[in-house]
C-alpha positions in Angstrom: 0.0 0.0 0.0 2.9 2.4 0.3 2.9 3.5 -3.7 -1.2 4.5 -3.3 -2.3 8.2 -3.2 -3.9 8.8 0.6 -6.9 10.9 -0.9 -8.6 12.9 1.8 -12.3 12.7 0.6 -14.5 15.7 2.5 -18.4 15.9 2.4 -21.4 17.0 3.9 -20.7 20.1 5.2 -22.8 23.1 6.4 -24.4 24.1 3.6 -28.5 23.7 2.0 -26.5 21.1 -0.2 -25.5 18.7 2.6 -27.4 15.7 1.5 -26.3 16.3 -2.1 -22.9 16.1 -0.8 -23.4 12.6 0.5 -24.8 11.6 -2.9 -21.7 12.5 -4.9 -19.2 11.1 -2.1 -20.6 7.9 -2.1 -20.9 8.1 -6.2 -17.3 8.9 -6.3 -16.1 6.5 -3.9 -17.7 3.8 -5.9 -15.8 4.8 -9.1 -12.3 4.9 -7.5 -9.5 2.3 -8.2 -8.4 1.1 -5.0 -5.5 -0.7 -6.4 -3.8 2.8 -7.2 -5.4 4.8 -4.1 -6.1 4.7 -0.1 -8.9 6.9 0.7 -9.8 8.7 4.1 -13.5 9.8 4.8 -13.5 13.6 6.2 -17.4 13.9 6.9 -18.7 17.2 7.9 -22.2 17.4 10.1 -24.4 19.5 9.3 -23.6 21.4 12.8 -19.6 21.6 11.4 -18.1 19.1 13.3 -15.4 17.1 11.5 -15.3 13.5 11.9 -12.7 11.2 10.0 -13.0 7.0 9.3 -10.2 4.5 8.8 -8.5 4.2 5.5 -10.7 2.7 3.2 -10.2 -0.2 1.3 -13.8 -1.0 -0.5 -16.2 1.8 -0.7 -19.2 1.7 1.5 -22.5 0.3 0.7 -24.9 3.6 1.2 -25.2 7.3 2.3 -25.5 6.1 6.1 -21.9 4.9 6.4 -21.2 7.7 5.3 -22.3 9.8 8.1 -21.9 7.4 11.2 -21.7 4.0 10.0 -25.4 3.1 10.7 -27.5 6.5 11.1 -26.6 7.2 14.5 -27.5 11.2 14.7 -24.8 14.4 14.0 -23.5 14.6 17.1 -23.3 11.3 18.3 -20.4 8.6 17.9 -20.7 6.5 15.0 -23.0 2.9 16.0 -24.2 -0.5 13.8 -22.9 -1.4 10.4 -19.6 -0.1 8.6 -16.9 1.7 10.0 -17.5 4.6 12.5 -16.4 8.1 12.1 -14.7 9.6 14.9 -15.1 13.0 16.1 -11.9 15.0 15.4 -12.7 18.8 15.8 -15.3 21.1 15.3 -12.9 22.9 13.0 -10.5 20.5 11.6 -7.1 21.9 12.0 -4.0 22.4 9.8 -1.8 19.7 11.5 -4.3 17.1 11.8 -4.5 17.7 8.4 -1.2 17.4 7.0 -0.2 14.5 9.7 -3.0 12.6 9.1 -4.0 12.3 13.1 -7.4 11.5 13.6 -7.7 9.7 10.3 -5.5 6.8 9.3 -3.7 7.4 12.8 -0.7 5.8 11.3 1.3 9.5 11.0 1.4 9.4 6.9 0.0 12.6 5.6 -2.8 13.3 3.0 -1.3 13.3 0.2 -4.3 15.3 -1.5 -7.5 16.7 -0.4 -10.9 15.9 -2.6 -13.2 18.1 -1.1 -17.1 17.0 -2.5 -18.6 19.9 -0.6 -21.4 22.0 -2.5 -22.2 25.1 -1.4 -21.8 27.5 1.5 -18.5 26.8 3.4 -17.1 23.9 0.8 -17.7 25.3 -2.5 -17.1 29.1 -1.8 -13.0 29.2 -1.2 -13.5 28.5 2.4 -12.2 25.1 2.9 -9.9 25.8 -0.1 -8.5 28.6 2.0 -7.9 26.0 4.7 -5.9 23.6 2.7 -4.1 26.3 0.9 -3.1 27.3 4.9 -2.2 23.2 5.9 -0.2 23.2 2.4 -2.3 20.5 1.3 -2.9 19.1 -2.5 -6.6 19.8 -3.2 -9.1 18.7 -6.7 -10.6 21.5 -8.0 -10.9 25.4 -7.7 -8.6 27.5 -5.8 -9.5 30.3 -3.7 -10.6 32.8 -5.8 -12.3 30.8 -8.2 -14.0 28.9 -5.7 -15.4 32.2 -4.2 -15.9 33.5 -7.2 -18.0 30.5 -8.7 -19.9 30.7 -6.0 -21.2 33.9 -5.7 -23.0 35.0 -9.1 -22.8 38.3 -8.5 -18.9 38.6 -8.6 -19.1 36.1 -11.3 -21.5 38.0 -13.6 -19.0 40.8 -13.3 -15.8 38.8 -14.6 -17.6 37.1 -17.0 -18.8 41.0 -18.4 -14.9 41.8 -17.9 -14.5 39.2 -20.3 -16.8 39.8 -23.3 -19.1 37.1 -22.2 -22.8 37.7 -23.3 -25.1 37.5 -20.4 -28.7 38.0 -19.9 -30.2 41.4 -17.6 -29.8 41.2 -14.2 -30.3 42.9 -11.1 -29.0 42.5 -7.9 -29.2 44.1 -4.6 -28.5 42.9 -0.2 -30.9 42.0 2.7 -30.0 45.7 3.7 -31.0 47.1 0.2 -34.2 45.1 0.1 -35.5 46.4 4.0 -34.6 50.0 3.1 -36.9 50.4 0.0 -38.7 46.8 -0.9 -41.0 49.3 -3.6 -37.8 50.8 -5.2 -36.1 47.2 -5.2 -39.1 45.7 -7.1 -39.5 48.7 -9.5 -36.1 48.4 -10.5 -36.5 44.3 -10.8 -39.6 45.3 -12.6 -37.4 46.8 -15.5 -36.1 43.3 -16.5 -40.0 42.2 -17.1 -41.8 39.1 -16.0 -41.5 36.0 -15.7 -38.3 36.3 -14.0 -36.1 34.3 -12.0 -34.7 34.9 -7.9 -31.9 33.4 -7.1 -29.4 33.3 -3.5 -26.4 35.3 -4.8 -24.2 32.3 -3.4 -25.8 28.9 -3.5 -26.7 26.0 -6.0 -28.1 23.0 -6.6 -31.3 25.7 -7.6 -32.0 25.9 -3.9 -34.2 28.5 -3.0 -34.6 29.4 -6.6 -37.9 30.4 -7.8 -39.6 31.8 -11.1 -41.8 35.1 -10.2 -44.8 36.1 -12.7 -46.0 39.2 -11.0 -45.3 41.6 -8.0 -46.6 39.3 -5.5 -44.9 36.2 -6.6 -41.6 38.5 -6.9 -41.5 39.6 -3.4 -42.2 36.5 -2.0 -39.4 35.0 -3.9 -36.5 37.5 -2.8 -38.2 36.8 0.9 -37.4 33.1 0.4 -33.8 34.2 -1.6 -33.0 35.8 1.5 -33.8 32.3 3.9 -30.6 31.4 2.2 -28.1 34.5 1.1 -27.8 38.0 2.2 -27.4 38.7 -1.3 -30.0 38.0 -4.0 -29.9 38.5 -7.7 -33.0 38.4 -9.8 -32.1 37.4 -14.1 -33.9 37.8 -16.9 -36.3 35.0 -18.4 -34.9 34.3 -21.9 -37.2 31.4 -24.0 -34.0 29.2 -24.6 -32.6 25.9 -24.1 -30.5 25.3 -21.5 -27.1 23.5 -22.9 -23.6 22.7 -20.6 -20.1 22.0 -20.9 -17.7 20.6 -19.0 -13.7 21.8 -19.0 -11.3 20.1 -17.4 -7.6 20.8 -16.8 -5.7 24.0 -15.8 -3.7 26.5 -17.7 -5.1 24.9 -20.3 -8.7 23.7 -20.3 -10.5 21.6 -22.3 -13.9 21.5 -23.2 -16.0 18.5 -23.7 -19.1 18.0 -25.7 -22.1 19.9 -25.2 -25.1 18.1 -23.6 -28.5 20.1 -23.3 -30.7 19.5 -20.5 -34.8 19.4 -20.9 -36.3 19.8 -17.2 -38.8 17.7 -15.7 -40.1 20.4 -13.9 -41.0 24.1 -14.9 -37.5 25.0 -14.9 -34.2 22.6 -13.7 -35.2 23.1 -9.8 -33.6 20.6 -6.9 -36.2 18.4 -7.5 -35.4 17.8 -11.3 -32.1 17.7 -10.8 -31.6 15.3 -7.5 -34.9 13.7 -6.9 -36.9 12.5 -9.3 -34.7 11.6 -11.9 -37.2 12.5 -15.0 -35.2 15.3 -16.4 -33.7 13.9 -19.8 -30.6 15.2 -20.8 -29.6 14.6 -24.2 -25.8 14.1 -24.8 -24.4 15.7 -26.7 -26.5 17.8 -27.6 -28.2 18.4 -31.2 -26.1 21.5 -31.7 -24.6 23.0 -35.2 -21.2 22.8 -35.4 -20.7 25.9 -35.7 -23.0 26.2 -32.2 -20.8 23.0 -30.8 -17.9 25.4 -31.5 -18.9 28.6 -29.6 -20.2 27.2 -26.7 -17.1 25.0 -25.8 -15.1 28.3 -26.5 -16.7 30.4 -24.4 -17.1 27.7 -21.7 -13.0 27.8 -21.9 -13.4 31.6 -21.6 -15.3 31.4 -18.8 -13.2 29.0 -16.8 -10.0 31.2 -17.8 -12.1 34.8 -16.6 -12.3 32.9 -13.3 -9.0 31.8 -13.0 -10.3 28.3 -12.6 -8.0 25.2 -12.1 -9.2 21.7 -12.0 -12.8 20.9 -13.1 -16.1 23.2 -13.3 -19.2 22.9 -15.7 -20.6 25.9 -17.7 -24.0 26.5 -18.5 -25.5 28.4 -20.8 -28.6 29.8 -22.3 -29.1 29.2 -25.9 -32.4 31.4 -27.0 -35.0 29.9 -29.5 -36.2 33.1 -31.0 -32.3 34.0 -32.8 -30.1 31.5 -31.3 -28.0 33.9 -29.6 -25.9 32.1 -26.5 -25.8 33.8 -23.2 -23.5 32.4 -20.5 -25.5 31.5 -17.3 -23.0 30.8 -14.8 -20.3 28.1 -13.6 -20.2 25.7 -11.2 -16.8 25.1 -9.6 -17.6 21.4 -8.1 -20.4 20.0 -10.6 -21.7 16.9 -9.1 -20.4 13.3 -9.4 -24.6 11.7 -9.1 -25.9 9.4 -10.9 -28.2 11.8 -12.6 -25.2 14.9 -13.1 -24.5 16.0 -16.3 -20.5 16.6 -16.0 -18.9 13.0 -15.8 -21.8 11.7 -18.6 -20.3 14.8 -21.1 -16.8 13.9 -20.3 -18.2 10.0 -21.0 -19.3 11.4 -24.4 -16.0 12.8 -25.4 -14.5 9.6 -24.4 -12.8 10.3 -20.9 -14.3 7.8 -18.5 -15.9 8.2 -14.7 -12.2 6.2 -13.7 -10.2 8.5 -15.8 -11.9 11.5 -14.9 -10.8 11.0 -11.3 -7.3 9.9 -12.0 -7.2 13.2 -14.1 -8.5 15.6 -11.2 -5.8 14.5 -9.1 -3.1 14.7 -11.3 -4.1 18.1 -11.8 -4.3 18.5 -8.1 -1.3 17.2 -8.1 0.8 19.7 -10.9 -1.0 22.8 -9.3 0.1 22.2 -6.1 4.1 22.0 -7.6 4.1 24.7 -9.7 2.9 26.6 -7.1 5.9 25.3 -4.9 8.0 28.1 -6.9 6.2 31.0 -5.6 8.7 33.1 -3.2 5.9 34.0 -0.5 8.7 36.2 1.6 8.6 33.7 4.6 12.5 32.5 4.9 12.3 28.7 5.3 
């Protein structure tokens, strides 16, 4: 076992997105070749405390190993089937990190971090921050494009920094909406109805909703605000909705388009984690000349960013002239049965197995060539 990559896997987390979390880590640790890897479970309650398993050398049979090993509640000490995670710290700390304590318990570090977290406090440059602070290897975005990817505000402003077309949009705080709710809708009121209210930094569509008059629009951005302090409110556009996914890190690739034809009104959480109905059609029945602009762009997008790793873009593609807005990106796509990034990569001919193996190497690279930076602290 000496020659495996120890892969720190991290999920859950405190975030709307914890059980989707737990969907994708046990996805993922399903697909992993455990001849070339060792993995170690990081789980995160949804309360923030950090508890770690044994190394792993088959991945677990469902979600509730996951957690405790046999449902026992967050908070309590793992109990039943499987392996038991142990309580480390409500805040997992850089050493315990790096020296693999409380995980293996053997004294070999983590020789990279996978975090699976969505959302708030895993997908927003937080935990990034922390690993970039341990000195830790991590899969994915780094600390800007993590934050940056997360809240669509900031993004909508690189992506207009770099020429990317974008639908209207208006945005405005929980301190913005109190002071003047009338002026805030007026000025929402410009973009015209239906339109759509969004948390400024979440995904997964939670606590997204489609308003269709005054009424409905305030009661949205009251809803927005259960879940951000910032909301932004977009224009409808009568489009298909197509995605790419780009993969690598100075430089990207782009896979084949897929589209994506809701089960719902529009691709809510329920379309895309619950009932499984939404068909996605891949790739997508796209001109070339369409094929070629949207993986394009989707490498623009990723580049504005300063991405590194893996994130999906998705875009708007409007019936009426077939003019292709960005929509936004999404800096750790899910690995679910039912997500759209590892079946595009499929298409293009990079496999679930590969695709991991990839990640890491990339993980992997970034981390070394950022070795060279002279940070101006001595030895």
């Amino acid at each position: 076992m000496g020659n495996k990559i120890r892969v720190g896997l991290v999920y859950g987390g405190r975030s709307g997105e914890h059980e989707v979390s737990l969907q994708t880590a046990l996805a993922v640790l399903k697909a992993f070749d455990y001849g070339k890897y060792e993995l170690i479970p990081f789980y995160i309650t949804h309360s923030g405390q950090w508890r770690s398993g044994p190394l792993l050398q088959a991945p677990p049979a469902a979600v509730a190993e996951l957690q405790f090993g046999g449902g026992a509640a967050d908070g309590e000490a793992g109990a039943g089937a499987g392996y038991a995670l142990q309580p480390v710290l409500r805040g997992m700390s850089e050493s315990m990190l790096a020296e693999g304590e409380g995980a293996a318990g053997d004294g070999k570090p983590v020789d990279v971090m996978f975090p699976l977290l969505h959302g708030t406090f895993g997908e927003d440059g937080t935990i990034q921050g922390l690993f970039e602070m341990a000195g830790l290897p991590y899969v994915g975005a780094g600390v800007l494009a993590s934050a940056v990817g997360m809240d669509k505000v900031a993004m909508k402003t690189m992506f207009a920094q770099a020429g990317l077309p974008q639908v209207g949009y208006r945005h405005f705080t929980r301190f913005g909406w109190k002071q003047d709710r009338e002026a805030r809708l007026d000025e929402i009121e410009e973009l015209g109805y239906p339109c759509f209210v969004k948390p400024a930094n979440l995904g997964s569509s939670v606590g997204v909703s489609k308003a269709r008059n005054r009424d409905e629009l305030a009661a949205a951005i009251e809803e927005a605000l259960r879940f951000d302090r910032k909301v932004i409110v977009e224009e409808f556009v009568d489009a298909r909705e197509i995605e790419v996914s780009v993969l690598g890190n100075d430089e990207p690739r782009a896979s084949v388009p897929g589209e994506i034809r809701s089960s719902n009104e529009f691709y809510d959480y329920k379309a895309k984690y619950i009932d499984g109905k939404s068909e996605m059609e891949i790739p997508a029945n796209l001109s070339q000349e369409v094929v070629d602009a949207v993986r394009s762009m989707a490498v623009r997008a990723f580049l504005a960013i300063d991405g590194s790793g893996l994130c999906r873009a998705d875009f708007f593609l409007r019936r009426s002239d077939g003019a292709l807005f960005i929509n936004e990106v999404n800096t750790m796509p899910g690995f679910t049965p039912y997500s759209m990034y590892p079946l595009m990569w499929k298409e293009t001919g990079v496999s679930y197995q590969e695709l991991l193996d990839t990640l890491i190497r990339l993980a992997l690279e970034r981390y070394e060539e950022k070795q060279s930076i002279d940070y101006g602290g001595g030895n």
